[in-house]
N, C-alpha and C positions, 0 to 999 in steps of 0.2 A: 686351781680350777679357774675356768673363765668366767667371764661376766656371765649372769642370768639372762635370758630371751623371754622375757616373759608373753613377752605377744604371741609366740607360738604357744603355749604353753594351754592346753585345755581346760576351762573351767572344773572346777565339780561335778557341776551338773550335768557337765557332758560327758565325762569321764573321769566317775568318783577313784580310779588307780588305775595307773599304767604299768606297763612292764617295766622293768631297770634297764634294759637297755634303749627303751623310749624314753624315759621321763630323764635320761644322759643326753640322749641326742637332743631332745625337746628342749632341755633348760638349757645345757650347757656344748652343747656341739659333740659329743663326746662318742667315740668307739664304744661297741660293746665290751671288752676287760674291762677300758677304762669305766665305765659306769659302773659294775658288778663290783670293781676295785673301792670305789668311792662308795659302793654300799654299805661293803665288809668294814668301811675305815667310820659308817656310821656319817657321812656327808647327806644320805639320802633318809629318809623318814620309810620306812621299811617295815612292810609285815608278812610275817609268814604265815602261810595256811596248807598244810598240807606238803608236799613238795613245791610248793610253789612260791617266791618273792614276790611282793608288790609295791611299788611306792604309792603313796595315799597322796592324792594330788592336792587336794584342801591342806593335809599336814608341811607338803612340799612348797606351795603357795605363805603358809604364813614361816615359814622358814627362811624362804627369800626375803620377806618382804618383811620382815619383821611385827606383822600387827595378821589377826586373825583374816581369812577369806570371806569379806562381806560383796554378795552379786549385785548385780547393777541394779538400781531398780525397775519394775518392770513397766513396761512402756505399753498402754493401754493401743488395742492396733487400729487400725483408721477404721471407718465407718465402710464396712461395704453396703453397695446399693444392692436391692432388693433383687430377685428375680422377677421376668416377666411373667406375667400371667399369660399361662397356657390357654391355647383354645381345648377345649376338651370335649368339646360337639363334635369334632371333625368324625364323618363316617368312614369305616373302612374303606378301602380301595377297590375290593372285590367283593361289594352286596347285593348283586343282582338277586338272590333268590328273596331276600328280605322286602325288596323292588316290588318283585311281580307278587307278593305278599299282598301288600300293600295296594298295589294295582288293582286284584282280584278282590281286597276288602270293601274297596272305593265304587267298583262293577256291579253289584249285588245290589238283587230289588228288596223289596221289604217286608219277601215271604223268604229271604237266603238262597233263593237260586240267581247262579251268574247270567251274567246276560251274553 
């Protein structure tokens, strides 16, 4: 087999199993036989479910590496600034009737007839 690529090689967290002929190309360069071969031969950390093969990427990780998959730790994210504050008085664009409302309220003597 060839050396391991680990840099390609997707954490856990972003992808807890890959297919066997990714997690062949991913680690090791490899053809799809060739990956499916080195399954059968027990090279890859392997589970079945169903009709389906997986390799377990956390079991493929401490495999390589010889010591269990511990993630980076996490990196608190910068400070974003705040938003602005909206104007929120703004009146519609099309109030005229609210207008002449308004207008007619302002017009009126102080028995309620307009003038």
């Amino acid at each position: 087999m060839k050396r391991p690529k680990l840099a390609y090689l997707p954490s856990p967290q972003e992808a807890p199993t890959l297919s066997v002929p990714d997690a062949g190309r991913l680690a090791f360069d490899l053809g799809r036989t060739a990956s499916y071969a080195a399954a059968r031969r027990g090279e890859f950390p392997i589970i079945r479910m169903g009709g389906k093969v997986r390799v377990s990427t956390a079991l493929l990780w401490e495999r390589l590496t010889g010591r269990p998959y511990e993630p980076a730790p996490a990196q608190t994210p910068a400070a974003q600034p705040l938003p602005r504050a909206r104007n929120n008085r703004r009146r519609p664009a099309n109030d005229h009737a609210g207008r002449a409302a308004q207008h007619n309220a302002l017009v009126t003597t102080d028995s309620g007839e307009a003038l």
